[in-house]
C-alpha positions in Angstrom: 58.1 89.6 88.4 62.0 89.6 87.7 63.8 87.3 90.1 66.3 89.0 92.8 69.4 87.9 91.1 70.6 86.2 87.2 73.2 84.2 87.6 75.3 82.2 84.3 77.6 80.8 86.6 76.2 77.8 88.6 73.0 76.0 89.5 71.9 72.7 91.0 70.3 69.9 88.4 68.9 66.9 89.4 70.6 66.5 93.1 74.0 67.8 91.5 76.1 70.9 91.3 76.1 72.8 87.3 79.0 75.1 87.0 78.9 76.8 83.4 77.1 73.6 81.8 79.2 71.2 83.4 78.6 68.4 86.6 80.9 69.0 89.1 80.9 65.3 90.1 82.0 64.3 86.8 84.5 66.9 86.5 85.9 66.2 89.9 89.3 64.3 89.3 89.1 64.9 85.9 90.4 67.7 85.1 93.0 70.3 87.4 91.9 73.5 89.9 93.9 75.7 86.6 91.3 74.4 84.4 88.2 74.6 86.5 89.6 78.3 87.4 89.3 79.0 83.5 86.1 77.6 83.1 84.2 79.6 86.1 85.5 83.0 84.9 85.7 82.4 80.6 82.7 80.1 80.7 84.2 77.6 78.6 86.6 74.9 79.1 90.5 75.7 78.2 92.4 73.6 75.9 95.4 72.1 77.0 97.8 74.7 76.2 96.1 77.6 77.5 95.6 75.2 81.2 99.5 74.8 81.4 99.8 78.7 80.7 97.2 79.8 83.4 98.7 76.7 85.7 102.0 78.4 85.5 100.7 82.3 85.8 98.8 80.8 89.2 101.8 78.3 90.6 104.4 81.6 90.0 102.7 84.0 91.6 101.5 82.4 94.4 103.6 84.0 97.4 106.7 86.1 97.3 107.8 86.4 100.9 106.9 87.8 104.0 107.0 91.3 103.3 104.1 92.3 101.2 102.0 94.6 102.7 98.9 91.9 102.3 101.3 89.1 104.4 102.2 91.5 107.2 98.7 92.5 107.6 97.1 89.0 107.6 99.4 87.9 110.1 98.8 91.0 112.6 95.3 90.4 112.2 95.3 87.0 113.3 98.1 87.9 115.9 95.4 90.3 117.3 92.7 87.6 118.1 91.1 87.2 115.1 90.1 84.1 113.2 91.3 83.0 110.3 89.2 83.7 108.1 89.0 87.4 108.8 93.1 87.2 109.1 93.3 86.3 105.4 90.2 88.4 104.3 92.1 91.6 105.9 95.3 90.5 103.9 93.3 90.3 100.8 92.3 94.0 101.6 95.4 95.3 101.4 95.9 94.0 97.7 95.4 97.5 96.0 97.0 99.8 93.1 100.6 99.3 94.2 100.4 95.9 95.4 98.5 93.2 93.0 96.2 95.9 91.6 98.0 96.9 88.5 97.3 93.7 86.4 93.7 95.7 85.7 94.6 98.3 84.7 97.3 97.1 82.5 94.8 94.9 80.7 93.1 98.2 79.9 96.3 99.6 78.8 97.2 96.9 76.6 93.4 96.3 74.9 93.3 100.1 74.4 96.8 101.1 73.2 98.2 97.2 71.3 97.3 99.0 68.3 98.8 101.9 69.0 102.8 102.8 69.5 103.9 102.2 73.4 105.4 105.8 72.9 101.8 106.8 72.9 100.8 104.4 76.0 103.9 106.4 78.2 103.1 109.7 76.8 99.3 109.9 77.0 100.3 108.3 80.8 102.5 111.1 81.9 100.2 113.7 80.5 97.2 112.7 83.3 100.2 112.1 85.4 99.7 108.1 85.9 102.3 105.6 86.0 102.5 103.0 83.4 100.8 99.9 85.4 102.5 96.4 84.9 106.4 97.8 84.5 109.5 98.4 87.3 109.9 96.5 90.5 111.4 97.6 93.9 113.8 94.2 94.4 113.7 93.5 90.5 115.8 96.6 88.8 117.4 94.6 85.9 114.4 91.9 85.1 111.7 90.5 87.1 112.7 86.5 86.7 108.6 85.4 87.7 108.0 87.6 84.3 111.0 86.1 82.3 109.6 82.2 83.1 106.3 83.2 82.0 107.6 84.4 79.2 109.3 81.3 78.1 106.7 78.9 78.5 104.3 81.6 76.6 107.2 80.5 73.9 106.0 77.0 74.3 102.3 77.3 74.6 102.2 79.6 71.7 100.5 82.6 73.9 103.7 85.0 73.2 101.4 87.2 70.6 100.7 90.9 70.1 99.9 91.8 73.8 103.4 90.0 75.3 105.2 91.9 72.6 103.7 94.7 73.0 103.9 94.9 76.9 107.9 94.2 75.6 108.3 97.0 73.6 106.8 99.8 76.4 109.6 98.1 78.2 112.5 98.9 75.8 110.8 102.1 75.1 111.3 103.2 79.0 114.8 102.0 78.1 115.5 104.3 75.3 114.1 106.7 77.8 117.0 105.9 79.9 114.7 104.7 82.8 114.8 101.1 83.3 111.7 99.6 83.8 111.2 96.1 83.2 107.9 93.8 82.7 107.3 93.3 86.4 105.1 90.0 87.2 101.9 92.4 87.0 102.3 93.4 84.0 103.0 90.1 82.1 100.3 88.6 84.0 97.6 91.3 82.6 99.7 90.4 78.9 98.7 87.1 79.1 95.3 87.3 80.3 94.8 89.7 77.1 96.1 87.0 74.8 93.6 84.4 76.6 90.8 87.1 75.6 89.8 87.4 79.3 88.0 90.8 80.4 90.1 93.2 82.6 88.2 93.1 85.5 89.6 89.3 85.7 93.2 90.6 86.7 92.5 91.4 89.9 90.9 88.2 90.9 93.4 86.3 89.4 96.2 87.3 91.4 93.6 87.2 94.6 92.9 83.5 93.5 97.1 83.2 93.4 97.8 84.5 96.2 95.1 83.4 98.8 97.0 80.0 99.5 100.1 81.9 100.6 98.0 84.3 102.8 96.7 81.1 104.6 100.0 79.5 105.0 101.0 82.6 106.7 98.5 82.6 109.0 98.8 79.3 110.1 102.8 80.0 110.5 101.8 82.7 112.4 99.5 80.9 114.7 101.7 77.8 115.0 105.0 79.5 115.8 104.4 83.1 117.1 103.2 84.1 120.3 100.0 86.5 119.9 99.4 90.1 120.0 102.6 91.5 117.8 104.1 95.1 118.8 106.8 97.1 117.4 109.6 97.6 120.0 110.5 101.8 120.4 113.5 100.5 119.2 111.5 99.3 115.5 110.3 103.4 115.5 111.7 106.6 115.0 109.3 109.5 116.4 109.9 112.6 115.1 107.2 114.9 116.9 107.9 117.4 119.5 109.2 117.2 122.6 107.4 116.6 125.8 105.5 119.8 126.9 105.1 121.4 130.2 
């Protein structure tokens, strides 16, 4: 009889935790959280480069203010009563195609189009009416700078290859399009995850893994500093319904 769930992930041996092969124990102040994050979802250990590359994608894109829709729901939540836990889990939910979701999709774009022209990508795009996931940014209209850094140290570790210049040249295409739309953080997140060879359904969870420690200093900001139970002031809201009836 077939067993209620396979797992290739983890296991206990002998009295000690297995991830992917490997003793947690022994791995335990050996190596960094970058490298153990590789190693759960590739299933192999990284090499050095590709560690400092994932360390930077994780370290960048780890909070980016107070205003995300994710930030400002997390901190209501808890602001409302609830725990922590289901304060950062509700932020979490409010990652979605406009906000984190994109690197996904991307990856798709990128695996199924690198080949390809990125005349093709924007074209075949606005013909089912999609946007072109991973470019343009509402604070960023010249260059995205977390997308820029990467870049640079993609120089360094030698992971600037086909996808990176591709996900480039989609960009300067928009541009001879006049419609400027850099390579927003998304984007060269999903680029670089293609040129580590990781599936597209990692995107999302990478930036979930990124961003969780800035959802839970949040929280605790909010519950060390603000007094509970926010509210918009009428003064925060413009109604626009109808008058008061008789």
């Amino acid at each position: 009889m077939p067993k209620a769930y396979r797992t290739a992930i983890s296991t206990h041996k002998d009295g000690k935790p297995i991830v992917r092969g490997h003793d947690l124990t022994k791995l335990a102040g050996k190596i960094s959280f970058a490298a153990s994050i590789y190693l759960i979802l590739k299933g192999e250990m990284p090499k050095e480069k590709a560690e400092r590359m994932l360390e930077a994608m994780l370290v960048i894109s780890i909070d980016h203010g107070i205003e995300p829709s994710s930030v400002v729901a997390a901190r209501n939540i808890y602001s409302g009563g609830s725990p922590v836990q289901a304060a950062v889990a509700g932020g979490i939910l409010a990652f979605g195609d406009f906000h984190g979701g994109a690197i996904e999709a991307a990856m798709e774009n990128f695996y199924g189009y690198v080949e390809k022209s990125p005349g093709e990508l924007i074209d075949d795009l606005k013909l089912e009416d999609k946007r072109v996931a991973g470019f343009g940014h509402r604070l960023y209209k010249g260059a995205d700078p977390r997308a820029e850094r990467l870049i640079e140290i993609a120089n360094e570790t030698g992971f600037y290859g086909k996808y990176v210049k591709f996900a480039l040249s989609v960009a300067e295409e928009f541009s001879k399009r006049e419609k400027q739309l850099p390579l927003n953080i998304d984007g060269i997140l999903a680029a670089l995850l293609c040129e580590m060879g990781f599936d597209a359904k990692v995107g999302k969870g990478v930036f979930i893994i990124a961003r969780t420690p800035g959802l839970v200093a949040h929280v605790v900001e909010e519950a060390l500093r603000e007094s509970p139970a926010r509210r918009l002031t009428e003064e925060d809201v413009e109604y626009d319904g109808p008058s008061p009836r008789r």
